[in-house]
DRENPA-3360 file (N, C-alpha, C; in nm, 2 decimals, always signed):
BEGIN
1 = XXXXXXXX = -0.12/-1.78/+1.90/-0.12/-1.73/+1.76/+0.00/-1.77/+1.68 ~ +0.00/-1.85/+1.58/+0.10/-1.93/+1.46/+0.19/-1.74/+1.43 ~ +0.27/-1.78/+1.36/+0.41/-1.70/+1.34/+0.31/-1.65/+1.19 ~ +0.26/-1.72/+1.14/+0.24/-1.73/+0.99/+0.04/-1.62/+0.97 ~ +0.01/-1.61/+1.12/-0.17/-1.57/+1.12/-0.12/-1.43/+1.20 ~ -0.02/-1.45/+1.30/+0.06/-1.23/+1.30/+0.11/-1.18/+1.20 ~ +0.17/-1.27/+1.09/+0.26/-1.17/+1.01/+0.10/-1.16/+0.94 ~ +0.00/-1.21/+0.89/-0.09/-1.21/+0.82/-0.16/-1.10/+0.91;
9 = XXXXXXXX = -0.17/-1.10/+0.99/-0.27/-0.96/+1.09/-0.22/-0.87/+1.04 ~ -0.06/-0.82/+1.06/+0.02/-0.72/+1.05/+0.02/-0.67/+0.94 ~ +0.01/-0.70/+0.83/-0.03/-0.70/+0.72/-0.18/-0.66/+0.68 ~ -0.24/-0.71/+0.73/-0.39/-0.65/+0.73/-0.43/-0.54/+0.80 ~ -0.32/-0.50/+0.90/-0.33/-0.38/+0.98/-0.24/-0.25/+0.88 ~ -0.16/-0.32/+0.81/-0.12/-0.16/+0.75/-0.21/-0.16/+0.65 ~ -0.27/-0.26/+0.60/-0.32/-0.22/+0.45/-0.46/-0.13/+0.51 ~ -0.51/-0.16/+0.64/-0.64/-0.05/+0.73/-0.55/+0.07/+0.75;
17 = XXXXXXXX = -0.50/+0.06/+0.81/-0.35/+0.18/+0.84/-0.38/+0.30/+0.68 ~ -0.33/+0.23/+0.59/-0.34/+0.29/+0.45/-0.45/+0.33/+0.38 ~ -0.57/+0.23/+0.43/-0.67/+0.29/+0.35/-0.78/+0.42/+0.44 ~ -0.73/+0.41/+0.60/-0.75/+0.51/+0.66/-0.71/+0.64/+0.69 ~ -0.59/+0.57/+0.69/-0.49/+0.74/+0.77/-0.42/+0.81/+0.64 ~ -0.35/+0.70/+0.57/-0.26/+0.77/+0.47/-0.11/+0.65/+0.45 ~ -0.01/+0.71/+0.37/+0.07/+0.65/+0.37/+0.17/+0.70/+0.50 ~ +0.15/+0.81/+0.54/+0.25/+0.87/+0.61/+0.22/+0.78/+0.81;
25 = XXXXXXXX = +0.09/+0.76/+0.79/+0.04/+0.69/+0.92/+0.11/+0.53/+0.93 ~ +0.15/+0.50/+0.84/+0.21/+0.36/+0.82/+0.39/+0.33/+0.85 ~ +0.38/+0.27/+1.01/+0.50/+0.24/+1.07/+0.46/+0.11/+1.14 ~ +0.56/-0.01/+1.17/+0.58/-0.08/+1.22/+0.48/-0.10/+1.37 ~ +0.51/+0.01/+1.47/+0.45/+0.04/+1.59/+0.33/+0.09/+1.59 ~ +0.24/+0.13/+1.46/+0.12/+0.18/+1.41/+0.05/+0.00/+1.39 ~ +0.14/-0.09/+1.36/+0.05/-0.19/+1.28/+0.06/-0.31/+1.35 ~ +0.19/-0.27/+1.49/+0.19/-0.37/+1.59/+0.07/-0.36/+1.67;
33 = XXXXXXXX = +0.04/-0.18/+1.71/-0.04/-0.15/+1.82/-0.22/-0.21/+1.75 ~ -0.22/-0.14/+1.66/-0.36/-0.20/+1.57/-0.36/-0.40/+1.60 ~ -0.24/-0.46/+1.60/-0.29/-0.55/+1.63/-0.32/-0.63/+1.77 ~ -0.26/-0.54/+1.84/-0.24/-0.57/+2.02/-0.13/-0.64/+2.05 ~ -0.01/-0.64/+1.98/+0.11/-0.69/+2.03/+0.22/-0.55/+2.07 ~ +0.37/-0.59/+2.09/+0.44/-0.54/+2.15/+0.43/-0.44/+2.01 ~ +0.56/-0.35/+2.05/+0.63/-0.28/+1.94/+0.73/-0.33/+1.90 ~ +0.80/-0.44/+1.93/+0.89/-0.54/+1.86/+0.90/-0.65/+1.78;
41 = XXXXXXXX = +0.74/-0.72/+1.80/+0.69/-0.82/+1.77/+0.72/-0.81/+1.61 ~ +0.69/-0.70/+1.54/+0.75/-0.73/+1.36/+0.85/-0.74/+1.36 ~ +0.90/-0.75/+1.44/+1.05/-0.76/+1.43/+1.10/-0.90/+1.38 ~ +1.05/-0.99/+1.45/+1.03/-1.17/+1.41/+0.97/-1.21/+1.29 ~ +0.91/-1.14/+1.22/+0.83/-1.12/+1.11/+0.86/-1.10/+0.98 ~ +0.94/-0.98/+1.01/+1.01/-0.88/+0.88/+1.12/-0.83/+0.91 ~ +1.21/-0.81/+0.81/+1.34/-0.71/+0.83/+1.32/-0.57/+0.80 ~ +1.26/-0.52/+0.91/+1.19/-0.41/+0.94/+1.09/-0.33/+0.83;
49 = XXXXXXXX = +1.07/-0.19/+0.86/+0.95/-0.17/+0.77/+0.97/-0.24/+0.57 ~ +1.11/-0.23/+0.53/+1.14/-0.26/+0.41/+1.05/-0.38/+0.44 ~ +1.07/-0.49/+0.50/+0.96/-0.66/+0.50/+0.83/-0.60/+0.48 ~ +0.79/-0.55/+0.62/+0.67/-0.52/+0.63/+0.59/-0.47/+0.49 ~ +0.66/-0.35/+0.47/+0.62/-0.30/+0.29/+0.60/-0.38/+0.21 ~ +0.70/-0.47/+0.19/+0.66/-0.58/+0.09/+0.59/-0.71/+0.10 ~ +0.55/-0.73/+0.28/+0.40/-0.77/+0.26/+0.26/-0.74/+0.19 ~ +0.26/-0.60/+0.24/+0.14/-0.50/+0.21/+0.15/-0.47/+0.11;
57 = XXXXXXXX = +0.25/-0.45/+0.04/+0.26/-0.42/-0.11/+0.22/-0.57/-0.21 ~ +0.29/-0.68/-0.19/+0.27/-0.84/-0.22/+0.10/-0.86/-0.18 ~ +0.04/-0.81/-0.09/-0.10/-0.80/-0.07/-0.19/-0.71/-0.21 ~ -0.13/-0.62/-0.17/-0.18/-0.53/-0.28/-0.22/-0.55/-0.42 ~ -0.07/-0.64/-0.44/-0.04/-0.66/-0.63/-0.16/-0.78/-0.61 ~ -0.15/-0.86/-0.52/-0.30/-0.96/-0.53/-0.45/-0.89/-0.53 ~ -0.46/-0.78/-0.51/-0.57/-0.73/-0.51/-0.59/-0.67/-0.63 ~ -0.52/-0.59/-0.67/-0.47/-0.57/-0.80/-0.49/-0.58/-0.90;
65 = XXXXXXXX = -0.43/-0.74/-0.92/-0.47/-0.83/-1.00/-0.59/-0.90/-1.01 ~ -0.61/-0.93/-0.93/-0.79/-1.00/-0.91/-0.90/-0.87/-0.92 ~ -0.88/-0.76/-0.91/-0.95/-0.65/-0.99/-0.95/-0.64/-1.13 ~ -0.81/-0.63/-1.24/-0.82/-0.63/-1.32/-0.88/-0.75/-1.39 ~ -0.82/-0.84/-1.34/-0.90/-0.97/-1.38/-1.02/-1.01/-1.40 ~ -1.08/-0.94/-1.27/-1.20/-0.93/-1.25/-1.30/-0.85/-1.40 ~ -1.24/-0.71/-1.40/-1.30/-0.66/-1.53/-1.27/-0.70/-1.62 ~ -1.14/-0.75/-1.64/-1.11/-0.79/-1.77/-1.18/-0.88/-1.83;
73 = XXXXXXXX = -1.22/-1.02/-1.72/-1.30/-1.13/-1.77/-1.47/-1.09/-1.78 ~ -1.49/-0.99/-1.71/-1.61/-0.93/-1.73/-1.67/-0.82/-1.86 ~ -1.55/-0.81/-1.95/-1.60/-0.71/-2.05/-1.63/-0.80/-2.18 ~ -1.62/-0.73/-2.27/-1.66/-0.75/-2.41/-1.54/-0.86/-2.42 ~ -1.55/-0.98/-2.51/-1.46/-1.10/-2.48/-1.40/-1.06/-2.62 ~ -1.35/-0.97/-2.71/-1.31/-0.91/-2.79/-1.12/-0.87/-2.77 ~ -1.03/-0.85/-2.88/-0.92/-0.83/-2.81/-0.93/-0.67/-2.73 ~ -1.01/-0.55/-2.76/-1.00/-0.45/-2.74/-1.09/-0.47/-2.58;
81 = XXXXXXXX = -1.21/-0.53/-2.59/-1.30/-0.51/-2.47/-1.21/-0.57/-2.38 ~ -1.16/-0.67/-2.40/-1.06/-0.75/-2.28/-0.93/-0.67/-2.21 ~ -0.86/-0.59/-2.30/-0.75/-0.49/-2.27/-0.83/-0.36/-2.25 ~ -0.97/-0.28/-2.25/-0.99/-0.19/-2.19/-1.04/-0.22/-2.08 ~ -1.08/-0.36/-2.05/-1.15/-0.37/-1.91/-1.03/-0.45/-1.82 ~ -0.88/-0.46/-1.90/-0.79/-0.45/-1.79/-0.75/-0.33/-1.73 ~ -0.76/-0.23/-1.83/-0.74/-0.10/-1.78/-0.81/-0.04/-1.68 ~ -0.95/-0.07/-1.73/-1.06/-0.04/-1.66/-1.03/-0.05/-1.56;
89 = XXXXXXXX = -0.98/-0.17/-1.46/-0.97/-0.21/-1.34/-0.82/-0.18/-1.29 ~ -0.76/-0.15/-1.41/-0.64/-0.03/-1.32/-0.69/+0.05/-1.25 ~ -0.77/+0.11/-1.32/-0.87/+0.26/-1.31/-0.87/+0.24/-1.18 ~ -0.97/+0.13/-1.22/-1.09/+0.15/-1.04/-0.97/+0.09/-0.92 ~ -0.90/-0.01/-0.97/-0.80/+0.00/-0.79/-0.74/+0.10/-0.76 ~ -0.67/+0.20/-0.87/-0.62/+0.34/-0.78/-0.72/+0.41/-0.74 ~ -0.84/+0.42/-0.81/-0.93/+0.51/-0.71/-0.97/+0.47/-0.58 ~ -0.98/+0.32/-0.60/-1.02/+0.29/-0.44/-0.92/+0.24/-0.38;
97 = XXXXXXXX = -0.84/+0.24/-0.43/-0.69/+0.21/-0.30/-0.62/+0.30/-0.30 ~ -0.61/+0.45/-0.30/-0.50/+0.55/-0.35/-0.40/+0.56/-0.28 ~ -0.42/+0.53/-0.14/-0.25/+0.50/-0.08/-0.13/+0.40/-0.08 ~ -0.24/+0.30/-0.09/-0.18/+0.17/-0.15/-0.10/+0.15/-0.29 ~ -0.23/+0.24/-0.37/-0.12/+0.24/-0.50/+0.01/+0.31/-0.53 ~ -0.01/+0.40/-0.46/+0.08/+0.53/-0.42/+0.22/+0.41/-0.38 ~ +0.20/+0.39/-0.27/+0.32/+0.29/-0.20/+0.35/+0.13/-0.32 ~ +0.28/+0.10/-0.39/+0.27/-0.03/-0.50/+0.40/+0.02/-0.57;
105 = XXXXXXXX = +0.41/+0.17/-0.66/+0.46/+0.20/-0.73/+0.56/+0.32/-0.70 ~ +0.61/+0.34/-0.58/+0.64/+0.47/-0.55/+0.77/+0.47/-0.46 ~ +0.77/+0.31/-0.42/+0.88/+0.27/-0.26/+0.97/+0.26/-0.32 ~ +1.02/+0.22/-0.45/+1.16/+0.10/-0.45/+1.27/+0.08/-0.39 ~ +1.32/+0.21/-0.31/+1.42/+0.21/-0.25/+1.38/+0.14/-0.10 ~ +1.26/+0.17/-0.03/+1.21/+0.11/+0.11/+1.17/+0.01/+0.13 ~ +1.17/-0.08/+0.02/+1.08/-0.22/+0.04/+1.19/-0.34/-0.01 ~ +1.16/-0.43/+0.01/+1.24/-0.58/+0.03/+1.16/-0.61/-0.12;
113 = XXXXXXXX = +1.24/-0.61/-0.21/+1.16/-0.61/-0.34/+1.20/-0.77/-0.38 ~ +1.32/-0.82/-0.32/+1.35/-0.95/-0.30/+1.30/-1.08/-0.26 ~ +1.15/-1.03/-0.18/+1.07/-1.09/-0.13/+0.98/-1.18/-0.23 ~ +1.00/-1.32/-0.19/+0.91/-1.41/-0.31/+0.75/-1.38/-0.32 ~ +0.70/-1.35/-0.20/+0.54/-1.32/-0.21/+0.55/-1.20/-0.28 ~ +0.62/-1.06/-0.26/+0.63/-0.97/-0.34/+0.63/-0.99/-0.48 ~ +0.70/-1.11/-0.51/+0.80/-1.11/-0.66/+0.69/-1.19/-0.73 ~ +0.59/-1.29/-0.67/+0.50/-1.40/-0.71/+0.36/-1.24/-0.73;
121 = XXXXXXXX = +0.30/-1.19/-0.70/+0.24/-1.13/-0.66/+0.22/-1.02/-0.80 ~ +0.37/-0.91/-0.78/+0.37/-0.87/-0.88/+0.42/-0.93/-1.01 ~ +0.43/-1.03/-1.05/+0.47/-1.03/-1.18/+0.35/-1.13/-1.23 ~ +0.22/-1.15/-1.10/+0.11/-1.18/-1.20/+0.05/-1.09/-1.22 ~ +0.03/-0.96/-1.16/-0.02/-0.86/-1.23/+0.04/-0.80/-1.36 ~ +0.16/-0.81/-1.38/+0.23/-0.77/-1.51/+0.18/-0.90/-1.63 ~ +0.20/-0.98/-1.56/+0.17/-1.10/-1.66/+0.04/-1.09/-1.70 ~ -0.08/-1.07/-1.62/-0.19/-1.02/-1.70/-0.18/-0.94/-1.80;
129 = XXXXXXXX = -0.11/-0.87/-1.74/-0.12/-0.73/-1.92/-0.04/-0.78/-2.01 ~ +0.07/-0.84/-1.97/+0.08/-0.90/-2.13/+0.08/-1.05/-2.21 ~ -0.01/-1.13/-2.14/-0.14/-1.17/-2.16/-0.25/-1.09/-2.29 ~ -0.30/-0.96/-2.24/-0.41/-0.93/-2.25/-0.36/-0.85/-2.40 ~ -0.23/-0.85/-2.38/-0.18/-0.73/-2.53/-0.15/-0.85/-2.63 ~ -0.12/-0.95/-2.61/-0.08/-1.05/-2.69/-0.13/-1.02/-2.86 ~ -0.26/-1.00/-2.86/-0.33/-1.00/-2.98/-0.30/-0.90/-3.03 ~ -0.19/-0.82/-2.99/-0.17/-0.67/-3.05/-0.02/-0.69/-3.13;
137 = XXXXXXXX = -0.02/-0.63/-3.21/+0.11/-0.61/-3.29/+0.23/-0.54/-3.22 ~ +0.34/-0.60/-3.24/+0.42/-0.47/-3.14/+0.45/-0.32/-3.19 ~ +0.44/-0.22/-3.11/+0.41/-0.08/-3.19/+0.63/+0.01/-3.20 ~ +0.68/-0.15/-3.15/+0.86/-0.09/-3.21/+0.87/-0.23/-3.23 ~ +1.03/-0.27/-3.27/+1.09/-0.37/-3.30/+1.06/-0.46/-3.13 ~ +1.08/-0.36/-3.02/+1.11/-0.46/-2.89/+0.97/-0.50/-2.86 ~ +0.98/-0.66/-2.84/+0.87/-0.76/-2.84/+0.78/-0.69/-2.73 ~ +0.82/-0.62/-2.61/+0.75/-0.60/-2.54/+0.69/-0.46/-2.54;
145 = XXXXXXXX = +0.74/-0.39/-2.64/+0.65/-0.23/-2.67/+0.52/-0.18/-2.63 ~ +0.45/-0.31/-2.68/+0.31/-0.27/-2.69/+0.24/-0.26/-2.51 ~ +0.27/-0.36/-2.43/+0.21/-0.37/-2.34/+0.32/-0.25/-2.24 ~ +0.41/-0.23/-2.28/+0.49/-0.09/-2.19/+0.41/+0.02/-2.27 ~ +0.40/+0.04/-2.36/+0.29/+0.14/-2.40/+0.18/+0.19/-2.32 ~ +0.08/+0.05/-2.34/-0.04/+0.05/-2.26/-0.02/+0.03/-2.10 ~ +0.08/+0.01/-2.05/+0.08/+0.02/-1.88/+0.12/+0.22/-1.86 ~ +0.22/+0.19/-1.94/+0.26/+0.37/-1.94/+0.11/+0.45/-1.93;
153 = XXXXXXXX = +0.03/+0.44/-2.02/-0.10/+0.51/-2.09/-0.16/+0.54/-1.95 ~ -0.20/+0.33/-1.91/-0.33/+0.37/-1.88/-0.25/+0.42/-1.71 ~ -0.11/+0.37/-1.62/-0.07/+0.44/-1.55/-0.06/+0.61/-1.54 ~ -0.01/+0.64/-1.62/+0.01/+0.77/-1.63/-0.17/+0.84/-1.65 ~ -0.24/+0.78/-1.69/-0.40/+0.82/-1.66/-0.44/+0.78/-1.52 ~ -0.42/+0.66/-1.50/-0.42/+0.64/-1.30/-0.34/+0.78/-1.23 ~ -0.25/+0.81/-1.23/-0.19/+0.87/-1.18/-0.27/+1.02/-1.16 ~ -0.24/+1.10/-1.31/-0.29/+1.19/-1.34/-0.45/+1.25/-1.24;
161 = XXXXXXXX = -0.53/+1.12/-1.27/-0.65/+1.11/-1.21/-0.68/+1.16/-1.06 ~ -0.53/+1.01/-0.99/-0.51/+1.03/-0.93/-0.48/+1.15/-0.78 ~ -0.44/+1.22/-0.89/-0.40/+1.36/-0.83/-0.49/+1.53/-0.85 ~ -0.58/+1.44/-0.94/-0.66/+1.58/-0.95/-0.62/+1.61/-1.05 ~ -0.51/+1.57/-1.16/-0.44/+1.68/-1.30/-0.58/+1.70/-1.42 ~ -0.63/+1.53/-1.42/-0.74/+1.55/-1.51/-0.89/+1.46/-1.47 ~ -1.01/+1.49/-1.49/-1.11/+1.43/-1.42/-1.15/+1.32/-1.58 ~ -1.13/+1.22/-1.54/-1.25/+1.16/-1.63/-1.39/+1.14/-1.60;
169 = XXXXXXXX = -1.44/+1.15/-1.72/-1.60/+1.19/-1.73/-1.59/+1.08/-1.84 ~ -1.79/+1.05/-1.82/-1.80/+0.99/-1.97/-1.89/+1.02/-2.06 ~ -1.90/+1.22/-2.05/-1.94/+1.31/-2.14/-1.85/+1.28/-2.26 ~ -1.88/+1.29/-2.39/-1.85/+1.34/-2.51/-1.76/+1.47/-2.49 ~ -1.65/+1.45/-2.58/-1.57/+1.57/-2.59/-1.48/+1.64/-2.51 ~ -1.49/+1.54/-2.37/-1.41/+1.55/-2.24/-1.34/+1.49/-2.24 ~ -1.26/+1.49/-2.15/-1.14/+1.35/-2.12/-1.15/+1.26/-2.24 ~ -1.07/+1.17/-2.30/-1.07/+1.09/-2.37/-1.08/+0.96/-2.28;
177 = XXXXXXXX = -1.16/+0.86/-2.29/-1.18/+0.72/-2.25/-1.04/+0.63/-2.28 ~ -1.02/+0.53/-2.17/-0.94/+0.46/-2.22/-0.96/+0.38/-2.32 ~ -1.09/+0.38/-2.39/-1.12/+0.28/-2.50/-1.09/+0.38/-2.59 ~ -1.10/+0.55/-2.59/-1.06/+0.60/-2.73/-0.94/+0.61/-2.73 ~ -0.86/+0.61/-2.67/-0.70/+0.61/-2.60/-0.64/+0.45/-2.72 ~ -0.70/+0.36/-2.69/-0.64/+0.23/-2.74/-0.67/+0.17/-2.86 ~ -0.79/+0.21/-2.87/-0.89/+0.17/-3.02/-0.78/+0.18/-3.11 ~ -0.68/+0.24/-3.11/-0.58/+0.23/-3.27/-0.49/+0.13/-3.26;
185 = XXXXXXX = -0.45/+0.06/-3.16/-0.37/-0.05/-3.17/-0.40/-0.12/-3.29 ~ -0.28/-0.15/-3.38/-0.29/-0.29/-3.44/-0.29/-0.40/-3.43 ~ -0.39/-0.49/-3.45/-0.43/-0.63/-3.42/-0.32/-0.70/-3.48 ~ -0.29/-0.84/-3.44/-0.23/-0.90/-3.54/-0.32/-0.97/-3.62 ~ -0.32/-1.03/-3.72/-0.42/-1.10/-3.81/-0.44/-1.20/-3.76 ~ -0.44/-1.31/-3.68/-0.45/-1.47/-3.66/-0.47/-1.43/-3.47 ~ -0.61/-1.38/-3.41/-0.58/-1.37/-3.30/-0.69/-1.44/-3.23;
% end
């Protein structure tokens, strides 16, 4: 087995690790044993769980991203349908990844944030969104308002959801939609 197809198992073993047990089930010797090596073997791999994390996390932001993308390129090709169906697919990866997202945005002190798969990974998911806000006016003087706006929004609605604080529904007069949430953004004129 190549150096480069274990660190890639090990990695696929915490992200099963995480979508099974929890975040708390996810250790080094949990994701050696899942793969049938030593309890040392990540050792060659990663500088300990901080590496490991920022594999599975650098995995994540690629899934992430290729979700929002996914809806994004899938909605109304409009500036609003494009930026709610990036949301949209915020939405749906924390619901179906909730440990993972949990650990995406929750580690900074535990993870090797230094890591170029990490740093390639996440900053195309950021780059999507602002990408996707471009056609929007900024809502302060700082160029990047608008799209810290709308990651605040629709995160702090992932979250919320997350946890049980509030259920979205797509009854009338419940929860507000992330499309009624954003509909007021100002367009820029030339988009």
């Amino acid at each position: 087995m190549t150096q480069d197809t274990l660190r890639s198992r090990l990695i696929m073993a915490g992200l099963e690790i995480l979508q099974e047990k929890g975040l708390a089930a996810l250790t080094l010797r949990a994701c050696a044993a899942r793969v049938g090596v030593s309890h040392a073997a990540p050792a060659h791999h990663f500088s300990g769980l901080p590496g490991l994390l920022a594999g599975i996390i650098a995995k994540g932001f690629t899934q992430f991203a290729d979700t929002m993308e996914e809806d994004r390129n899938s909605a109304e090709q409009t500036p609003i349908g494009r930026l709610c169906g990036l949301c949209n697919g915020y939405m749906r990866f924390s619901r179906e990844h909730p440990a993972l997202f949990t650990l995406m945005f929750n580690t900074s002190g535990e993870v090797d944030t230094d890591d170029p798969a990490f740093c390639r990974a996440s900053d195309r998911a950021y780059n999507l969104l602002h990408e996707t806000c471009t056609p929007y006016l900024p809502v302060s003087p700082q160029s990047a308002a608008t799209e810290v706006l709308v990651w605040a929004l629709v995160h702090g609605l992932a979250t919320l959801q997350h946890s049980g604080r509030i259920v979205v529904t797509e009854s009338e007069g419940e929860t507000p939609t992330i499309e009624d949430l954003l509909r007021s953004l100002p367009l820029k004129l030339h988009t």
